[in-house]
C-alpha positions as CSV (number, residue, x, y, z in Angstrom):
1,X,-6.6,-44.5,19.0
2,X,-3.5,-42.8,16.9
3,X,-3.3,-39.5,17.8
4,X,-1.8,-37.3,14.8
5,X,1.2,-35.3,15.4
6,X,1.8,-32.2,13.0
7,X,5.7,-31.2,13.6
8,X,5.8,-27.5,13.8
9,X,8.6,-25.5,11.8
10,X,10.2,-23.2,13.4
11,X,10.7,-21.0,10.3
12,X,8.6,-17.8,9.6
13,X,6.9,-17.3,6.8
14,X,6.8,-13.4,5.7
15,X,3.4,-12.4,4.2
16,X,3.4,-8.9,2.7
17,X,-0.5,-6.8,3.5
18,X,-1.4,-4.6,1.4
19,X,-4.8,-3.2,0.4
20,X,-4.2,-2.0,-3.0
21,X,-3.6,-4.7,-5.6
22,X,-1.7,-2.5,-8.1
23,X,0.7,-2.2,-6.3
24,X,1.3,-5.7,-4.6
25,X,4.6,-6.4,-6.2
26,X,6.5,-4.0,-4.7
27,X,4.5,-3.6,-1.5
28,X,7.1,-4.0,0.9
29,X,9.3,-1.5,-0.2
30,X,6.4,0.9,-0.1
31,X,6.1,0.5,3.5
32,X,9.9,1.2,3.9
33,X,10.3,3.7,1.7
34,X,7.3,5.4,3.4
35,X,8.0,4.6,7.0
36,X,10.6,5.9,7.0
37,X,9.8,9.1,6.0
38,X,9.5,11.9,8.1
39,X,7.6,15.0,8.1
40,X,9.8,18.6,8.6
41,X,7.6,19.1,11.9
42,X,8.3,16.1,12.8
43,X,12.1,16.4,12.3
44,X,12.1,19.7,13.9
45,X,10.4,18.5,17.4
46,X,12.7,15.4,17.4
47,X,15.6,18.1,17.2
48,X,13.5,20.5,19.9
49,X,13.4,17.1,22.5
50,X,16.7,15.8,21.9
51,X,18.0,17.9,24.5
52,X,15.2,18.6,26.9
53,X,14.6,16.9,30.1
54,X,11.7,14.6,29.0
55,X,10.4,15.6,32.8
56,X,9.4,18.9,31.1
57,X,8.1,17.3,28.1
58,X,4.0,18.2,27.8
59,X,1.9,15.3,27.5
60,X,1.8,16.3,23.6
61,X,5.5,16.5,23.4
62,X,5.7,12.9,25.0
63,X,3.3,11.8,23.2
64,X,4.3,12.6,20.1
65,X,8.1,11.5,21.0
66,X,6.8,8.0,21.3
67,X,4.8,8.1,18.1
68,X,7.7,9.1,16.0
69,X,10.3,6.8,17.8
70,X,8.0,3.9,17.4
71,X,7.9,4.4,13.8
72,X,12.0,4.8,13.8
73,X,11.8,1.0,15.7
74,X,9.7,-0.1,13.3
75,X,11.1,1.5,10.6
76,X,14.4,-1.1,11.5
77,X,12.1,-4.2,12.0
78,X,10.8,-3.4,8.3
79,X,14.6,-3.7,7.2
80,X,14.6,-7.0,9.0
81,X,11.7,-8.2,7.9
82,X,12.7,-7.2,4.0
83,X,16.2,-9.3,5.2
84,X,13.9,-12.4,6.9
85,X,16.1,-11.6,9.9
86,X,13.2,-11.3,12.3
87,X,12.7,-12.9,15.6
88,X,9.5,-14.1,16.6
89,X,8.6,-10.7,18.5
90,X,10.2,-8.7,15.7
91,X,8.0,-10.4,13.1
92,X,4.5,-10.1,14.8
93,X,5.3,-6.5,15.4
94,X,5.7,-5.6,12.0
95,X,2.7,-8.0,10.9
96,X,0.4,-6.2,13.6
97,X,1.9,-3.0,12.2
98,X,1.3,-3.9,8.2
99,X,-2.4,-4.7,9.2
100,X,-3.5,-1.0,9.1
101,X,-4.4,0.4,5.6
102,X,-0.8,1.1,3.4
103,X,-3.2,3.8,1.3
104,X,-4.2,5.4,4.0
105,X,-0.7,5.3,5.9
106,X,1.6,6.5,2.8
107,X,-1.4,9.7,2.6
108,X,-0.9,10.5,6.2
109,X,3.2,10.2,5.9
110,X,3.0,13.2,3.4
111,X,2.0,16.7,4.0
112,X,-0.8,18.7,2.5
113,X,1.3,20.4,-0.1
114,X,3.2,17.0,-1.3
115,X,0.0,15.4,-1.8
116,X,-1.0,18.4,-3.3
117,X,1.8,18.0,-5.7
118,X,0.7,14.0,-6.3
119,X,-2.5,15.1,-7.5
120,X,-1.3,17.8,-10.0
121,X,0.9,15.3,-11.2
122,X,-1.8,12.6,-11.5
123,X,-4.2,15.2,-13.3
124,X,-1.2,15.8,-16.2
125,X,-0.5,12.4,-16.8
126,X,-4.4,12.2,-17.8
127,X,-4.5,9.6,-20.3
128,X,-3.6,5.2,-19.9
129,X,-0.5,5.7,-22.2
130,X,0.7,8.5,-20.4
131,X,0.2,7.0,-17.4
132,X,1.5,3.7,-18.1
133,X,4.6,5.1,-19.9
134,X,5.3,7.2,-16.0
135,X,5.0,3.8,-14.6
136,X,7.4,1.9,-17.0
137,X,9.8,4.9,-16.1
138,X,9.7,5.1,-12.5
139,X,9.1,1.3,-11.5
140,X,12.2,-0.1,-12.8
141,X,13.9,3.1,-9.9
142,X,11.8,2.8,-6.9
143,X,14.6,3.2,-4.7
144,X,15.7,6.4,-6.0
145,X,12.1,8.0,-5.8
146,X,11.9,10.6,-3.4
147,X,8.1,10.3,-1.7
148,X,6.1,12.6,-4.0
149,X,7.3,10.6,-7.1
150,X,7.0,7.6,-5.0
151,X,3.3,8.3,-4.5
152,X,2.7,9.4,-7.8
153,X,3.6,6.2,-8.9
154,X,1.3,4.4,-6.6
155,X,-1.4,6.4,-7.7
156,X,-1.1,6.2,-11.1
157,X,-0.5,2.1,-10.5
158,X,-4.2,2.3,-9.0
159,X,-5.2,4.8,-11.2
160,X,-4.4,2.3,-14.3
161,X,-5.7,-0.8,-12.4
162,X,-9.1,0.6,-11.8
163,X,-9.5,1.5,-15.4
164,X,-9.1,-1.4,-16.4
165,X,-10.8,-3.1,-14.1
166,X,-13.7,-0.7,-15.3
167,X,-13.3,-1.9,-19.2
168,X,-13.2,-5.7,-17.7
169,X,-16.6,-5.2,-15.7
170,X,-18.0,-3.5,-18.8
171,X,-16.6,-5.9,-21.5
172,X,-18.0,-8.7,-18.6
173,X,-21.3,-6.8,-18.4
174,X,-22.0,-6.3,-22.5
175,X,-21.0,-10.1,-22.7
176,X,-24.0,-11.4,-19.9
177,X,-26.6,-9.3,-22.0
178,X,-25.4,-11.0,-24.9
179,X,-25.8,-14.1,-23.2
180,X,-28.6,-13.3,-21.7
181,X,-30.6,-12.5,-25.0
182,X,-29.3,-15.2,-26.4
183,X,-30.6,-17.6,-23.9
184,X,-34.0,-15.9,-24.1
185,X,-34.4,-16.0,-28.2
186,X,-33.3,-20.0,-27.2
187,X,-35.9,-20.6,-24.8
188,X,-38.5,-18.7,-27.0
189,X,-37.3,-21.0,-29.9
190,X,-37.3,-23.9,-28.2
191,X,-40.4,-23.6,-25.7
192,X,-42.5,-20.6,-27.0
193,X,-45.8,-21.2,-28.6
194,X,-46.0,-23.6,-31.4
């Protein structure tokens, strides 16, 4: 018996997750714009710790610490990753990390009052052409979008995919009634009483 050998490559590939399918083409640098974002609280107890013994940290202090530096480490590994620099470790790491929800992240990155902001923003630009003229504009300079814009942009991304993803179903459904009628005056025709 032959036994099959498959030789493994040592190379990584480096899938992109993301959960929203607007925005799939520039997913990765929504995670590391994002990620590396940082709330003013957060800033401020960073700046509160840096020179306390972390012996008199509270367990929320510590706890916190680690949170935010984690997301600092990551936030480097996503670089790398953008880069295919990775090693092994580094890779899985930010794969385990991508395979959390990027809507639900990028919300919880931004305070009450910018995603307050995102939503009046959403709400002006009401209308596809409107919208889709805010995406031409801001697409083509993601990397100069601060977060708010950033996130306006992803919204109004999904908010234009799911529209027409709407008029697709629709046009999809109106089109298997057609059918659907037709293939019943058929049958009738064909196989109804004589």
């Amino acid at each position: 018996m032959t036994k099959i050998v498959i030789s493994s490559n040592d190379k990584l590939t480096y899938p992109v997750v993301c959960d929203s399918h607007a925005n799939i083409n520039n997913c990765l640098d929504i995670w590391i714009k994002f990620i590396n974002h940082f709330k003013v609280e957060e800033i401020e107890l960073m700046h509160k710790l840096e020179g306390k013994d972390i012996s008199k940290f509270t367990l929320d202090e510590m706890e916190e610490y680690y949170r935010i530096r984690k997301q600092k480490e990551i936030a480097s590994l996503f670089i790398k990753y953008k880069n295919r620099t990775c090693t092994k470790e580094e890779h899985d790491e930010v794969l385990d990390y991508m395979n959390m929800s990027l809507s639900t992240f990028i919300a919880n990155r931004l305070t009450n009052e910018e995603l307050n902001e995102v939503s009046k923003r959403i709400d002006m630009l009401n209308d596809n052409n409107s919208l889709e003229e805010y995406i031409s504009t801001y697409d083509k300079k993601y990397d100069s979008l601060n977060v708010v814009e950033a996130y306006t942009l992803f919204r109004a991304k999904e908010k234009v995919y799911n529209q027409k993803q709407a008029e697709l179903n629709e046009q999809i459904r109106i089109e298997t009634s057609l059918r659907n009628q037709h293939l019943l005056k058929s049958l009738a025709r064909d196989f109804g009483i004589k």
